[in-house]
VEXTIRO-937061 format. One record per residue (C-alpha): residue number from 1; residue in three letters; x, y, z. Coordinates in pm, 1 decimal. Example, Ala and Ser with C-alpha at 12.3 -4.5 7.8 and 13.67 -1.06 7.14 Angstrom:
- 1 Ala 1230.0 -450.0 780.0
- 2 Ser 1367.0 -106.0 714.0
END
This chain:
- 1 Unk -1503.1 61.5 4434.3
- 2 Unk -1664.1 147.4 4069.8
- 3 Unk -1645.9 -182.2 3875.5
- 4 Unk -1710.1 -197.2 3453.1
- 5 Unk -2011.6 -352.1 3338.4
- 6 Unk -2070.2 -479.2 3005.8
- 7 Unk -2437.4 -361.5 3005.3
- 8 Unk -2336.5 9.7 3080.4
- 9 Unk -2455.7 205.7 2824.9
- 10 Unk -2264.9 343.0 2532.4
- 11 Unk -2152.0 692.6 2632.5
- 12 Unk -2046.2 865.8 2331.5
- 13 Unk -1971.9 822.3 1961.3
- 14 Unk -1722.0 1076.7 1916.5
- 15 Unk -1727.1 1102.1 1491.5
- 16 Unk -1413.0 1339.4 1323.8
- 17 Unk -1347.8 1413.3 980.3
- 18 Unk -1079.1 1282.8 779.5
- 19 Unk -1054.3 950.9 895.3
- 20 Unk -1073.7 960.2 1227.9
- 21 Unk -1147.7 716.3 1503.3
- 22 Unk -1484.1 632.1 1674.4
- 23 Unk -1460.1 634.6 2100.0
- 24 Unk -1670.9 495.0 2293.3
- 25 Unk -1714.6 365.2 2699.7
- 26 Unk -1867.3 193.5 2901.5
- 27 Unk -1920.0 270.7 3275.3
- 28 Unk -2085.9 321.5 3571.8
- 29 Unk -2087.0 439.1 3928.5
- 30 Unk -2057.3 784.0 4034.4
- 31 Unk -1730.7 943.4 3852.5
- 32 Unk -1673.7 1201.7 4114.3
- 33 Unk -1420.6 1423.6 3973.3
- 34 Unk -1138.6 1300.1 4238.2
- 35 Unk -1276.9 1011.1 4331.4
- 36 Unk -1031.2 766.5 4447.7
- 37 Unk -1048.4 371.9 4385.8
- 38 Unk -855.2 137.7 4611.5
- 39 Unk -793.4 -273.1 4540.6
- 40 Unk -556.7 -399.9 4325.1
- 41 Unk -385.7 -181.0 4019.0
- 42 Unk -490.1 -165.5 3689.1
- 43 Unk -275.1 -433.2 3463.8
- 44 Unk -244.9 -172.1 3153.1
- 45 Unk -150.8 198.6 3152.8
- 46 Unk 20.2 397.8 2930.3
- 47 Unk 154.0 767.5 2963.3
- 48 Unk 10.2 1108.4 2887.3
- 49 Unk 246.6 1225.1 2608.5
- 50 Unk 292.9 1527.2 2432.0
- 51 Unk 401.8 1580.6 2076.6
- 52 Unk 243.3 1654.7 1697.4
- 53 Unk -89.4 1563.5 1575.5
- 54 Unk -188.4 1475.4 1215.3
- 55 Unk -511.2 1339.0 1114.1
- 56 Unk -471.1 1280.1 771.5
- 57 Unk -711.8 1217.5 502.3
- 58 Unk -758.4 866.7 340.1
- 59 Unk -926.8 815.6 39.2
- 60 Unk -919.0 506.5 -252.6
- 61 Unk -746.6 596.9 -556.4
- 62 Unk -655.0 384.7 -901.4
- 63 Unk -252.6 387.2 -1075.4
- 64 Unk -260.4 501.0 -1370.1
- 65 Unk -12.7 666.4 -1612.2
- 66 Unk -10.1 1036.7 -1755.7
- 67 Unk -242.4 1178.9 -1978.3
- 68 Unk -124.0 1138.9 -2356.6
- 69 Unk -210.4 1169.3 -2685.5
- 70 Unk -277.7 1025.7 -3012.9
- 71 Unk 41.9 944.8 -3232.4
- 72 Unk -35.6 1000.8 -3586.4
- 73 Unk 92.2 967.9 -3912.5
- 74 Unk 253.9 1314.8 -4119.0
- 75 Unk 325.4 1152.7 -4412.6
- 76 Unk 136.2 919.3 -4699.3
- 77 Unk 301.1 595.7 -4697.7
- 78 Unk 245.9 208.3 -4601.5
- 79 Unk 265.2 117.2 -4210.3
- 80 Unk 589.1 -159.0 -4172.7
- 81 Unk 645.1 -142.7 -3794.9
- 82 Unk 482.1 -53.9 -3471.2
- 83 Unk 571.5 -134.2 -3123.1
- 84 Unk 388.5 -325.0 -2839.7
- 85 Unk 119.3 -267.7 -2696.8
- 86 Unk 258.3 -118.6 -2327.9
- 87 Unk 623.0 -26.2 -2517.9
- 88 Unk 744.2 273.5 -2358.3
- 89 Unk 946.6 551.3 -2582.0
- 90 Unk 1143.0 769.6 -2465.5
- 91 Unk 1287.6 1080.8 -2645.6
- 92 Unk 1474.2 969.9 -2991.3
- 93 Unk 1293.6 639.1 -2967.5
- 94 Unk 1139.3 467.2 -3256.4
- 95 Unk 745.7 574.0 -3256.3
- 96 Unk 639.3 359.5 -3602.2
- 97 Unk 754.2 319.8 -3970.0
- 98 Unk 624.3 407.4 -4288.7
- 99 Unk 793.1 262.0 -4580.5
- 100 Unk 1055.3 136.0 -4377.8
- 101 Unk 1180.8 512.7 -4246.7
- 102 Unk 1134.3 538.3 -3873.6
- 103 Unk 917.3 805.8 -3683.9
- 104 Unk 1107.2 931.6 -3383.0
- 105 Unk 984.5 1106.5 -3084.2
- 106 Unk 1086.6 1446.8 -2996.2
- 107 Unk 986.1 1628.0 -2676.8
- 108 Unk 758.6 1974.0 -2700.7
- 109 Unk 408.6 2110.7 -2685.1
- 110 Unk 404.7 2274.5 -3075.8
- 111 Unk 346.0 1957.5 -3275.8
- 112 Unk 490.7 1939.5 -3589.8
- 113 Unk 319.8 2141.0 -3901.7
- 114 Unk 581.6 2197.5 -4144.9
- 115 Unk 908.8 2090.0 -4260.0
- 116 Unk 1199.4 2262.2 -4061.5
- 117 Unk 1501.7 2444.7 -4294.5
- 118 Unk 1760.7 2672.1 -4246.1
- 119 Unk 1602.1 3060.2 -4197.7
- 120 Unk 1293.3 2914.5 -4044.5
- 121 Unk 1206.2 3075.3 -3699.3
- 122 Unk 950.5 2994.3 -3445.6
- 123 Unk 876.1 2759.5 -3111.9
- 124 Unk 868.9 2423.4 -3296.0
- 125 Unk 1258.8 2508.6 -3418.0
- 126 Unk 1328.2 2595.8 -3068.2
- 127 Unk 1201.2 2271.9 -2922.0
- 128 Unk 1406.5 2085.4 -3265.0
- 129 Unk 1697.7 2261.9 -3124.1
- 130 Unk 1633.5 2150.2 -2730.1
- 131 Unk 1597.4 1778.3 -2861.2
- 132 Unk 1894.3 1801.6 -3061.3
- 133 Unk 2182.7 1909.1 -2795.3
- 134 Unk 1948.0 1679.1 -2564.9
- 135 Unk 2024.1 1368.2 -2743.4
- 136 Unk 2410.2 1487.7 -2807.6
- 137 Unk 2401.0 1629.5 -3170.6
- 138 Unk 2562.4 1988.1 -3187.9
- 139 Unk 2634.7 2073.8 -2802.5
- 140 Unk 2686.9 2422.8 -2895.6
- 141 Unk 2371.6 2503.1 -3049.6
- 142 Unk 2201.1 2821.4 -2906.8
- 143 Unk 1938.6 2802.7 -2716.6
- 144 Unk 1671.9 3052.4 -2957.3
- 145 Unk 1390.5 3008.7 -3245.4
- 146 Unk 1610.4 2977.2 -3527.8
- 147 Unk 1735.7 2737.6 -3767.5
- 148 Unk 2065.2 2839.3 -3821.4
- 149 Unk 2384.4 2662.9 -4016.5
- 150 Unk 2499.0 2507.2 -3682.3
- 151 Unk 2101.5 2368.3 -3686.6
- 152 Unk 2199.1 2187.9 -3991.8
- 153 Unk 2479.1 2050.1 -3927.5
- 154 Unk 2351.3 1903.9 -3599.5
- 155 Unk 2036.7 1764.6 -3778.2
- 156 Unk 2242.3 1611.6 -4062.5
- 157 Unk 2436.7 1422.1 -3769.3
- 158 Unk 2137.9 1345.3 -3586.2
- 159 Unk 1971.1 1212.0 -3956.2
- 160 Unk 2296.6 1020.8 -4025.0
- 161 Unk 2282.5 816.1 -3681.1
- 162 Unk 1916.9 712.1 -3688.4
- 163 Unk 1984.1 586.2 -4064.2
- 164 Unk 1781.5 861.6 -4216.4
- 165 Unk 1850.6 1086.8 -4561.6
- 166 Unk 2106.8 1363.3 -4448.7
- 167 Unk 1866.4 1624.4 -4595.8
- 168 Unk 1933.8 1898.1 -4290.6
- 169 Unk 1555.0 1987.8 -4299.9
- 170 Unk 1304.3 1794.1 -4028.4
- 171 Unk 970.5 1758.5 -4107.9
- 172 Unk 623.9 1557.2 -3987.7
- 173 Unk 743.8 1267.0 -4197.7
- 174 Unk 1038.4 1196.9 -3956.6
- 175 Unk 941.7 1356.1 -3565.9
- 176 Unk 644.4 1356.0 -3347.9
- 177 Unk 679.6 1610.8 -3047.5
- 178 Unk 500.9 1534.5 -2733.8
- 179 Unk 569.6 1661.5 -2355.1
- 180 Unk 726.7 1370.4 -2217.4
- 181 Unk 794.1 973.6 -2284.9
- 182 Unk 499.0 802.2 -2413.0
- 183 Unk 325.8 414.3 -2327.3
- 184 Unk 146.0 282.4 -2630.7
- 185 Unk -192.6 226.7 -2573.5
- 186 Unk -466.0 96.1 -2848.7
- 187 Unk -330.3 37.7 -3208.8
- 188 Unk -580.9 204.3 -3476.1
- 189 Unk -385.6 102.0 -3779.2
- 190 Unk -196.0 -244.2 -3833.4
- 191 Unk 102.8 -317.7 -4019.0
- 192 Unk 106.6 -281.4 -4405.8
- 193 Unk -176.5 -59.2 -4405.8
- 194 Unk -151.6 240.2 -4628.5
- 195 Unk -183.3 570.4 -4402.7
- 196 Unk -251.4 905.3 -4521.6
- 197 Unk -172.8 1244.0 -4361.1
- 198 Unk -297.3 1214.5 -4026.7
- 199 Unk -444.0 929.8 -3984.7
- 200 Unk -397.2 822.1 -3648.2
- 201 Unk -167.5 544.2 -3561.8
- 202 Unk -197.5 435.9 -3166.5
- 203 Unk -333.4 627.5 -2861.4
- 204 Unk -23.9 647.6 -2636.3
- 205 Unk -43.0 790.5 -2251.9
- 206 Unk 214.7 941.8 -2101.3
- 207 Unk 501.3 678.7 -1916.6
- 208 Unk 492.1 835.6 -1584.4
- 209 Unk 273.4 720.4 -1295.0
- 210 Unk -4.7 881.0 -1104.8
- 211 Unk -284.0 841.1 -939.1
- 212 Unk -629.9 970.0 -944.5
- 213 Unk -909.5 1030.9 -649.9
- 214 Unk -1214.4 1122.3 -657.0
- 215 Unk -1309.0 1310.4 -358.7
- 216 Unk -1609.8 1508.4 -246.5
- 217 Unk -1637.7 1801.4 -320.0
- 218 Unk -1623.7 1953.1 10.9
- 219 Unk -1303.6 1771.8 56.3
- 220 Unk -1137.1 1837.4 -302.2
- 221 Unk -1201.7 2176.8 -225.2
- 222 Unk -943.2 2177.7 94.5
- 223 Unk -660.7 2032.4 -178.5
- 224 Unk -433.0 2230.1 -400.0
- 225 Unk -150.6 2118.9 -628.7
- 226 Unk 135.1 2077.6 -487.9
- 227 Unk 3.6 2018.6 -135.5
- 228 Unk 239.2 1665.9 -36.2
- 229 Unk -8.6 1353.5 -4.6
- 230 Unk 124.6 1001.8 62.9
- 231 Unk -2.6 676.0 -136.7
- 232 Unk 6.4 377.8 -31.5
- 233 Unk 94.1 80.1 -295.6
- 234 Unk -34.0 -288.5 -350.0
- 235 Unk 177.4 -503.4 -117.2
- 236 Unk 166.5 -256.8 146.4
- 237 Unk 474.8 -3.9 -2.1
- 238 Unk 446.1 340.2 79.4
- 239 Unk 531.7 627.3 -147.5
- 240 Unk 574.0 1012.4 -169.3
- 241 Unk 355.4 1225.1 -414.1
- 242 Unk 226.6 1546.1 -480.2
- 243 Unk -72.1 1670.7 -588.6
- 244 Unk -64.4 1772.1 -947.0
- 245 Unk -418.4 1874.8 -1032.7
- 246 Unk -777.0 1970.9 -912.9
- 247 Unk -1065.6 1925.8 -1114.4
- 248 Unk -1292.1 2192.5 -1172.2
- 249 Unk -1646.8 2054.3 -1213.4
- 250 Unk -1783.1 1761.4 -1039.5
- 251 Unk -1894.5 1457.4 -1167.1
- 252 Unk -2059.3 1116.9 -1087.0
- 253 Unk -1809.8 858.3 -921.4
- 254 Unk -1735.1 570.9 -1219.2
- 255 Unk -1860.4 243.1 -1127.5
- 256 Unk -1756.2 7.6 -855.3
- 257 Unk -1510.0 326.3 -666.6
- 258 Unk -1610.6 268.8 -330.8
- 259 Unk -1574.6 519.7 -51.1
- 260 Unk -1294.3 524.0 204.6
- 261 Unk -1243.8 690.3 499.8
- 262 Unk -1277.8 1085.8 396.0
- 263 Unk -1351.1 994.4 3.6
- 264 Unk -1707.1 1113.7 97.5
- 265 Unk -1865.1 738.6 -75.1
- 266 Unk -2163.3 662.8 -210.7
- 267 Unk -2329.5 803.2 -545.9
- 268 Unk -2250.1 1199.0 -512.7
- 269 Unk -2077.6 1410.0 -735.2
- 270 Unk -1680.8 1359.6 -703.5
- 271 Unk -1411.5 1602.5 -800.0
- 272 Unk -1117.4 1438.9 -940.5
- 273 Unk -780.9 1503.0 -864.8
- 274 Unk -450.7 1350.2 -1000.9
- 275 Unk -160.6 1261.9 -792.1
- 276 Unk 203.3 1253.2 -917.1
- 277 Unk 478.9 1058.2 -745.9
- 278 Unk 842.4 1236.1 -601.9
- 279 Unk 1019.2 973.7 -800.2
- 280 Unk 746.2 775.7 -1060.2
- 281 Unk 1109.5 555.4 -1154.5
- 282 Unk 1032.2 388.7 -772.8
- 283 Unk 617.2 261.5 -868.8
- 284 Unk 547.3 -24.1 -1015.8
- 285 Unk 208.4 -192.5 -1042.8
- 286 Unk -48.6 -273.5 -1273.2
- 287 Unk -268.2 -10.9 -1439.2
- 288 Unk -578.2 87.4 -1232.3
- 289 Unk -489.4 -120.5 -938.1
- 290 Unk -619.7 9.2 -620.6
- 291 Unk -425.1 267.3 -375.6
- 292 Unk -495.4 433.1 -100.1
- 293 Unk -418.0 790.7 -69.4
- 294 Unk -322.0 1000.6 257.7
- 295 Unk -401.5 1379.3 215.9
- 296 Unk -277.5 1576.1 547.0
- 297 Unk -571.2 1682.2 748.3
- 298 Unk -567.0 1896.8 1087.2
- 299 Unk -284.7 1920.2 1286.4
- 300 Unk -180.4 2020.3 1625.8
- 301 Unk 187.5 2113.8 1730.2
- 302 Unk 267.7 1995.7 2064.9
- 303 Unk -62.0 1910.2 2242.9
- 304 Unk -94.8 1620.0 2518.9
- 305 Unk -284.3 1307.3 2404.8
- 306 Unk -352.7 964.2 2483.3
- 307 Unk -414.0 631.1 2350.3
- 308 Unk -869.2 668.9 2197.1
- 309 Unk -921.8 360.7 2440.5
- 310 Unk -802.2 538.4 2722.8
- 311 Unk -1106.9 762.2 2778.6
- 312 Unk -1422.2 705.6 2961.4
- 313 Unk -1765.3 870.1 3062.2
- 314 Unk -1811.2 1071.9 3358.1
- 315 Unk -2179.6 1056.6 3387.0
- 316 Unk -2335.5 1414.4 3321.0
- 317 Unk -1995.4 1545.3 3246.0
- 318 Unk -1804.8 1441.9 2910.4
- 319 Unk -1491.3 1225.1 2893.4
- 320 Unk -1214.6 1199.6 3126.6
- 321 Unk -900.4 937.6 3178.8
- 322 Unk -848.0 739.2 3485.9
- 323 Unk -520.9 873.3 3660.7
- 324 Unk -283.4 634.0 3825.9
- 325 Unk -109.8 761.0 4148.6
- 326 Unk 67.2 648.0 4472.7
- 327 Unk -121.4 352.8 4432.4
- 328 Unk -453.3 468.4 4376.2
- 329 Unk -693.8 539.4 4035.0
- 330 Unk -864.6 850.8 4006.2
- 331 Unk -1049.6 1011.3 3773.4
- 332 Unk -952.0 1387.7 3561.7
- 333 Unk -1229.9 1534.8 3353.6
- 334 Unk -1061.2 1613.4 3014.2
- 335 Unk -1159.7 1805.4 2736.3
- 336 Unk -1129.1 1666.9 2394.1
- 337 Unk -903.6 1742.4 2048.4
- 338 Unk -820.1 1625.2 1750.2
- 339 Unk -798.7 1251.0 1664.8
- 340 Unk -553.0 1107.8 1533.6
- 341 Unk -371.2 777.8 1478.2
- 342 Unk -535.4 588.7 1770.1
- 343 Unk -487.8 911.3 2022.6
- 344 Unk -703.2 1143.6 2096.9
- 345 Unk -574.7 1523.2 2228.4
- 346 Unk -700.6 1598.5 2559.9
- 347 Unk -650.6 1917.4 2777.0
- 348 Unk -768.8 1998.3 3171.8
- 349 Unk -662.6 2108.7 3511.2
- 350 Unk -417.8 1866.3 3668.0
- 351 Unk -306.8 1677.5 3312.5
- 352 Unk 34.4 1652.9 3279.0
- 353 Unk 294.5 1462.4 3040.4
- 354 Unk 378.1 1180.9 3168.2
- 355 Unk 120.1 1075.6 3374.4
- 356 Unk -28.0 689.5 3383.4
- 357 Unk -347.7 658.6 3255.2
- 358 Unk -579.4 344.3 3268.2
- 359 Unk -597.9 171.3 2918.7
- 360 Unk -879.6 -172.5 2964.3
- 361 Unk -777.8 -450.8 2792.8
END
């Protein structure tokens, strides 16, 4: 009867990418393909199943919020209110005051350059317009480039509920467009200083979480947005996410980012990419807190597999399982897959689903 020793050798050190396992064995004796042990049955065994493979990707990441921008004044005037550091606006909210007249925020990419009046025309009147029916003031608006009567009426409205002059015309000195909700970052003015034109108030980024990795670039160059990744949280949470972006030149890892499993770590040029969660309402944490991120890697659609410590080395010949049957352990020369998740995909004559194989405790 072949016995285990704990001075066999070490038979193989089977290494796959993307965060796959290491297997190794120990063994001796002759490993006869067929060869038949008697004596008492092995205590552990589990089953030769068959089913999908995925061996995804990990790699360290840091939560972070949207890129933003920096929220300036359009008007001269003294400084009487900002918000809090970390204050998050929304569209219509309350970005700063000068001389006691709010700033509000307005979603759009055209920032603001002029003042707004009936028989204007162009993109920043369009996005006026979006924000406008938006936040409830005149419904029936169109939805074009033009600053019609209906566009005055609905800005008077809006004007009158914010506690602003009902002057129908919109200019720098009373919105700030920007794509989405902002976070206040760093103030670069305080209150009661006297601002001029565009002098910049607070650097803001954008409310929404992400996450960024920096991957090798060998690996960044498998990704593409909108490829589905999954991130795991502080406190062990698990979330959905998408990838939103791909960097396009490479550049040396920042400080203390160690390398994970696939992140490719150590000092060599890193790609980064950004992550974006399905729902960014569900993520909490604080900023630049460490995630892990799971990329999908290789898969395999219905293959047989079993559990990594299952396999051992049949001297001269590669890896193969022990078979239980009627009593007896044999072994089946296998030939090896993908890894994935503690299993390992295996193929040869005579495997079969269901089978009992040996797995040593």
């Amino acid at each position: 009867m072949r016995r285990r020793v704990a001075s066999a050798v070490v038979a193989a050190v089977v290494a796959v990418s993307g965060g796959a396992v290491a297997a190794y064995s120990l063994e001796d004796g002759k490993g006869d393909r067929g060869h038949e042990q008697a004596g008492p049955l092995p205590q552990a065994v589990a089953d030769v199943t068959r089913g999908d493979m995925n061996a995804a990707v990990q790699a360290p990441g840091r939560l972070g919020f949207a890129r933003g921008q920096k929220v300036g004044s359009g008007g001269d005037g003294v400084l009487t209110w900002l918000p809090e550091a970390g204050a998050e606006v929304g569209r219509g909210g309350k970005l700063f005051a000068l001389d006691a007249e709010p700033v509000h925020l307005m979603f759009g990419a055209t920032p603001v350059y002029r003042e707004m009046k009936a028989g204007d025309e162009g993109e920043d009147v369009g996005q006026l317009k979006q924000n406008l029916k938006a936040l409830g003031f005149g419904p029936q608006l169109a939805a074009d480039d033009e600053f019609t009567p209906g566009t005055v009426k609905a800005v008077k409205a809006w004007q009158k509920a914010v506690g602003l002059e009902q002057t129908g015309t919109v200019g720098p000195g009373e919105v700030v467009f920007a794509p989405g909700p902002l976070r206040v970052d760093t103030s670069e003015a305080q209150v009661g200083d006297r601002l001029a034109p565009g002098k910049t108030v607070y650097s803001a980024s954008g409310a929404a979480r992400l996450v960024e990795v920096d991957l090798k670039v060998s690996e960044a160059g498998q990704r593409k947005p909108a490829d589905k990744v999954t991130v795991q949280l502080p406190g062990g949470v698990s979330v959905p996410g998408r990838v939103s972006s791909v960097g396009a030149s490479a550049e040396a890892p920042q400080g203390g980012q160690g390398g994970g499993q696939g992140s490719g770590g150590g000092s060599d040029p890193k790609i980064k990419v950004t992550v974006e969660f399905d729902d960014p309402a569900q993520v909490r944490g604080v900023d630049q807190a460490p995630v892990t991120v799971l990329f999908a890697g290789r898969s395999r659609t219905g293959v047989l597999s079993v559990p990594v410590e299952a396999l051992v080395a049949l001297p001269g010949r590669g890896f193969g399982v022990q078979v239980v049957e009627n009593g007896r352990v044999r072994d089946l020369p296998v030939t090896l897959g993908l890894f994935a998740d503690g299993r390992v995909e295996v193929s040869g004559d005579g495997l079969a689903e269901g089978l009992d194989v040996v797995v040593p405790t």
